[in-house]
C-alpha positions, 0 to 999 in steps of 0.5 A: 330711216331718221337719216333719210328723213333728215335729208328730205328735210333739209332738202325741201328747207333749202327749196324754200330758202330759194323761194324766199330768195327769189321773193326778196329779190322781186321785193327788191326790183319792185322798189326799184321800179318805184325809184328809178321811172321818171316820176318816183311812185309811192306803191312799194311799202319802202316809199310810202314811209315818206309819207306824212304821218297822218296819211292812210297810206303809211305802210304797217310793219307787216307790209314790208313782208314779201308777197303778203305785205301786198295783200295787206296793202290791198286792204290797207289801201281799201280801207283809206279810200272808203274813209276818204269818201266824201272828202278830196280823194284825189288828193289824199291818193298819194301817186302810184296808188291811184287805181284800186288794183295798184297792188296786183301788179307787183304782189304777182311779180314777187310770188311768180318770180319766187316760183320761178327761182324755186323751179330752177333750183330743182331743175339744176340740182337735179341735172348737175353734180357739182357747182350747179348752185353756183350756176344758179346763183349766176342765173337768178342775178341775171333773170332779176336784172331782167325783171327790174329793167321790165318793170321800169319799161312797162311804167316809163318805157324807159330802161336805166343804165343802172341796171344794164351797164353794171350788170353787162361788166359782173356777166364779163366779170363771171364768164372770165372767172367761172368758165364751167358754170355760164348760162352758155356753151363756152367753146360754142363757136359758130367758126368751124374750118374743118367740119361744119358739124364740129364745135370749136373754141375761139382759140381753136378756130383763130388756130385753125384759121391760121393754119397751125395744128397744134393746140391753142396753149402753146401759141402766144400770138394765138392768145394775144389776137383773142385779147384782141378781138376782146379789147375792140369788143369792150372798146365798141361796147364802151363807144356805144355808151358815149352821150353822142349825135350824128345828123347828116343832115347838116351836112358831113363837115358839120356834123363830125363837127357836132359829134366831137363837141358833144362827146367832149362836153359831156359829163359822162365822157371821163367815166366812160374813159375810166371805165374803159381804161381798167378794162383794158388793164385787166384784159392785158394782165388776164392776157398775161395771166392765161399764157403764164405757167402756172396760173390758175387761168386757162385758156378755157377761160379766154374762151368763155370772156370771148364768147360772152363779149361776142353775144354782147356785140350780137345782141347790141347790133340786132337791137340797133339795127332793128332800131335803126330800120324800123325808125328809118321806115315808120319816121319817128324813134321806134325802139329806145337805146335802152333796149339796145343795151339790154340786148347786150346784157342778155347776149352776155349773159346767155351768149351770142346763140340765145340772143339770136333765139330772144330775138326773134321770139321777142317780136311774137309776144310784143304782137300778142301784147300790142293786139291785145293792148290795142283793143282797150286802150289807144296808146302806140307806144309800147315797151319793147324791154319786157318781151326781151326779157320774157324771151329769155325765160322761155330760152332758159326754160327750153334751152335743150329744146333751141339747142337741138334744133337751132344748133345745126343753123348755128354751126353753119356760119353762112346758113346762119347770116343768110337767115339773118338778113332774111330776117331783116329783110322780113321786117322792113317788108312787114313795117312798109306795110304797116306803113301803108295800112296807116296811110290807108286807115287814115285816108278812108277814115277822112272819107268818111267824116266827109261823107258823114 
């Protein structure tokens, strides 16, 4: 009895560690977003120890704890502002705790997140026998990427590099590594010759394709057009990242002209060359690696880095292409290239299936927000990077939910681009309109001022 007991404690001690994990790293993304927006705030207890010594502001030692520092701070900041009544307030208030509420906001992120990390402790010890923290620990890097990155939009609109493009390299890193434990189906192809119900492997599909019926193990040229397929992959990820301009409107001549200059005057171009130049060393000796007997690489996973290469393009062209239609139909920038990686990272993370999935419940929330948004405040823009990553909550939370009624659509590749474009379709429809209506809303407002 004292044994079980022992084991029931151990158990609910290890469910508040995660707890306290994911508190720590809320803490941690809130500090962040503190740092990285265009204007460094001074909400986080971290950065407020810069401030001068005579200042009210100046956290406690209590404060720097997760999720009740926060509500020290309330008091703290309460405090202050009733001492500073009478005097220059405003100028006493140091900025990022202008409002009186300044601190909800990320007192709510570090105790939901940490109940989130908490739930799906239990939701994968409970569903895996083995590896499942590993799974896990995978899983909560990923939702904290997310979480800072949402958290810097919603300020700035504006999503730093530092979060997406070296957490998109640890996601390729990860799939390459640990096949078994991905946030996605590693033989999840949606290429099947045989039966359009069967789910096939990258390698199996390329062999089948070229119509060999042996197993994908014993063909090298097999294994060297999937490091191929993955190198131009990582090579337009790499493209996509270049400082770069190409306006036609200058004409053809001029603006290739324009694009080559810039490339090569541009600081970021030799890191981006780096960058890629180990990559593609590394993808030769995993190339290497996998056909070589007696390694402890497999062609499982050459599949999984391929697939997760495979939902980074997915999810960077849905986001450009979204970007792209949506800018060319409302006039001005309506999506920033931040979100266009980020939606690279998701999809290499979770795959090319739950990207597609994000993508299209992404759109439903901003719509909720911006409805919402709109009846109190006036501001049109509106950070299109939190929905992204709150879609992914949802697929993770419901994941055997998509697959079951997704996973048909997925299997028939054709079906699946057929929907695609229909979507795309959709939405240049439904932004003419938007269109239309603004021009309408203008036209009778002016009618009547006139009439007024």
């Amino acid at each position: 009895m004292s044994f079980l007991n022992s084991n029931e404690f151990m158990r609910q001690g290890l469910l508040l560690t995660s707890f306290f994990i994911g508190a720590l790293l809320a803490a941690f993304s809130n500090y962040l977003a503190d740092c990285l927006g265009w204007e460094v705030r001074f909400r986080s207890p971290w950065k407020r120890r810069s401030l001068p010594s005579g200042s009210p502001f100046r956290p406690m030692k209590l404060e720097f704890l997760p999720i009740i520092g926060w509500l020290i701070t309330a008091r703290t900041s309460f405090l202050a502002r009733k001492q500073s009544k009478g005097t220059n307030a405003k100028e006493s208030v140091p900025y990022g705790c202008e409002s009186s509420f300044f601190w909800a906001r990320p007192f709510l992120t570090e105790i939901l997140f940490a109940a989130l990390i908490a739930c799906r402790w239990i939701f994968w010890r409970d569903s895996l026998a083995n590896g499942w923290i590993l799974i896990w620990g995978i899983e909560t890097f990923f939702l904290c990427v997310v979480l800072g990155a949402s958290l810097v939009d919603l300020d700035d609109c504006i999503i730093p590099d530092v979060f997406t493009i070296p957490s998109a390299v640890v996601g390729l890193i990860w799939a390459a590594v640990f096949p078994a434990y991905v946030l996605f189906f590693p033989t999840y192809w949606p290429i099947s010759l045989q039966e359009p119900s069967e789910i096939t492997s990258f390698t199996t599909a390329i062999a089948t394709s070229l119509g060999q019926k042996v197993s994908p193990c014993s063909s090298a040229g097999i294994i060297w057009l999937a490091i191929g397929f993955t190198f131009f992959l990582w090579s337009a990820w790499n493209f996509a990242l270049l400082d770069r301009r190409f306006y036609l409107r200058l004409g053809v001549r001029r603006a290739f002209a324009i694009f080559f200059r810039r490339i090569k005057r541009s600081g970021l171009t030799p890191i981006i060359a780096g960058v890629w130049g180990v990559g593609t060393l590394l993808l030769l000796a995993f190339g290497h690696g996998v056909q070589g007997a007696g390694t402890v690489l497999s062609v499982a996973n050459l599949d999984s880095l391929a697939t997760s290469f495979f939902g980074l393009f997915v999810g960077v062209v849905l986001i450009w292409l979204v970007r792209l239609l949506a800018g060319f139909v409302l006039g001005m920038e309506a999506m920033g290239f931040g979100d266009v990686i980020l939606g690279g990272v998701i999809g290499c993370f979770i795959g090319w299936q739950g990207v597609v999935v994000v993508f299209f419940v992404a759109p439903f929330l901003a719509l909720v927000y911006g409805g919402f948004r709109r009846c109190f405040n006036t501001t049109k823009e509106i950070p299109y990077g939190p929905f992204l990553s709150l879609g992914c909550v949802i697929y993770l939370l419901y994941n055997s939910f998509f697959n079951e009624y997704f996973a048909p659509l997925f299997n028939d590749l054709v079906f699946a681009a057929f929907l695609g474009v229909c979507g795309f379709v959709l939405l240049v429809v439904l932004l003419g309109l938007l269109v239309a209506f603004k021009f309408f809303w203008r036209s009778v407002r002016n009618d009547w001022s006139k009439t007024l």
